[in-house]
C-alpha positions as CSV (number, residue, x, y, z in Angstrom):
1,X,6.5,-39.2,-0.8
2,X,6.1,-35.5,0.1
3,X,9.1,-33.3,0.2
4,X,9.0,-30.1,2.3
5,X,7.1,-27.3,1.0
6,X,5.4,-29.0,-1.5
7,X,1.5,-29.8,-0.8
8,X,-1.1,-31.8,-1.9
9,X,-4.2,-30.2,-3.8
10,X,-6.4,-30.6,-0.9
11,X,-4.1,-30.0,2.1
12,X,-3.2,-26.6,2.8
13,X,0.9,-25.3,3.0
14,X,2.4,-25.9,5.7
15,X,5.9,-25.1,6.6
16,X,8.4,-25.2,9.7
17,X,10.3,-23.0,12.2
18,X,13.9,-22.9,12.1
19,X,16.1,-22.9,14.9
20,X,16.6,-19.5,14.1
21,X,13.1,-18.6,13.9
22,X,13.1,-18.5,10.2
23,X,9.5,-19.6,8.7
24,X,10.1,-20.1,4.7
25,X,6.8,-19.2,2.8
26,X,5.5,-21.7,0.0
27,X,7.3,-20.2,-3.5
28,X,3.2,-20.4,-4.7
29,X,2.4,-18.0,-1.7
30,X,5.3,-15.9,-2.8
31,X,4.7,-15.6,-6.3
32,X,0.6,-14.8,-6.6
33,X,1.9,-12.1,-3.8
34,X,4.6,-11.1,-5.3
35,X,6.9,-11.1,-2.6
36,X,10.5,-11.1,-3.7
37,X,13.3,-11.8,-1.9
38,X,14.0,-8.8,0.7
39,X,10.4,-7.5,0.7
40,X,9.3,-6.0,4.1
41,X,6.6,-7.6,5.7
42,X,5.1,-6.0,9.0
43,X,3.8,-9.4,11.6
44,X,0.3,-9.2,13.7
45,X,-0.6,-11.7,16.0
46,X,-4.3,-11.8,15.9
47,X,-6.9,-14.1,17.5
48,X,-6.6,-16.5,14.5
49,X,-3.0,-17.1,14.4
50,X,0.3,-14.5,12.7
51,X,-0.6,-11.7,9.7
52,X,2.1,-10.7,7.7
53,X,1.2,-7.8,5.4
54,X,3.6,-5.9,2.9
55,X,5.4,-2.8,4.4
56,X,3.9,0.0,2.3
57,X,6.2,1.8,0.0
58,X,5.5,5.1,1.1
59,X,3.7,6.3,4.6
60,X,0.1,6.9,4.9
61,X,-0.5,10.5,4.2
62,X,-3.3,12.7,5.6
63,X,-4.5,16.1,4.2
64,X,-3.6,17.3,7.7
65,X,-0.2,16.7,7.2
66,X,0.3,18.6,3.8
67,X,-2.1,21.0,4.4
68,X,-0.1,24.3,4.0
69,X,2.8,22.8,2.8
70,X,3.6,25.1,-0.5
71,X,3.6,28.1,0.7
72,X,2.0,30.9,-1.8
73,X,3.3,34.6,-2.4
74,X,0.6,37.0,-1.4
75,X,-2.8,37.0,0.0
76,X,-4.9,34.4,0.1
77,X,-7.8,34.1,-2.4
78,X,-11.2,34.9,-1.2
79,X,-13.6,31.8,-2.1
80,X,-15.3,34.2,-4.8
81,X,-12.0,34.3,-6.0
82,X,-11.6,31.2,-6.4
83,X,-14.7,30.6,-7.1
84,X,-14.0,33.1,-10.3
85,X,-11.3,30.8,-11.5
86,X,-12.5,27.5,-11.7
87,X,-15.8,29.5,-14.0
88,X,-12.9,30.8,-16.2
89,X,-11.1,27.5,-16.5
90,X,-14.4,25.5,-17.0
91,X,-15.1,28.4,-19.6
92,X,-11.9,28.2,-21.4
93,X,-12.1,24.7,-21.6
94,X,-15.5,24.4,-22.9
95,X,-14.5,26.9,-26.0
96,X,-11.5,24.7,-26.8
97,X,-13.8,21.7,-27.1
């Protein structure tokens, strides 16, 4: 006989709510996901049915939102300038090789 939580090769998990709302995932979803105990998952109710995705460790970041960050003494550099500096550092680098 079938216990809870445990499937047959054909069938696919299934699981039930509690009457606290509390869904338990099948230990063989947890484990190829690597979701331990505690990990964050965000919920999406889509067409199909509920998405649960990891909660990333750190927030999306856009260049916009570092942009300027550091601040640097003095002027800027003009782009021949820079453009100066990355030939020496490729030059430099090439005669250590």
């Amino acid at each position: 006989m079938k216990r809870f939580g445990q499937v047959a090769s054909a069938e696919k998990p299934t699981t039930k709510v509690s009457t606290k709302g509390q869904v338990i995932l099948p230990s063989a979803i947890r484990q190829r996901r690597a979701w331990g105990a505690g990990t964050l998952l965000t919920v999406e109710e889509t067409a199909d049915g509920v998405l649960l995705k990891p909660v990333p460790a750190f927030p999306e970041t856009r260049p916009q939102d570092v942009f300027g960050v550091l601040p640097h003494p003095g002027k800027p550099k003009t782009l021949e300038e820079m453009n100066a500096g990355v030939l020496a550092e490729a030059r430099r680098r090439h005669a250590r090789d």
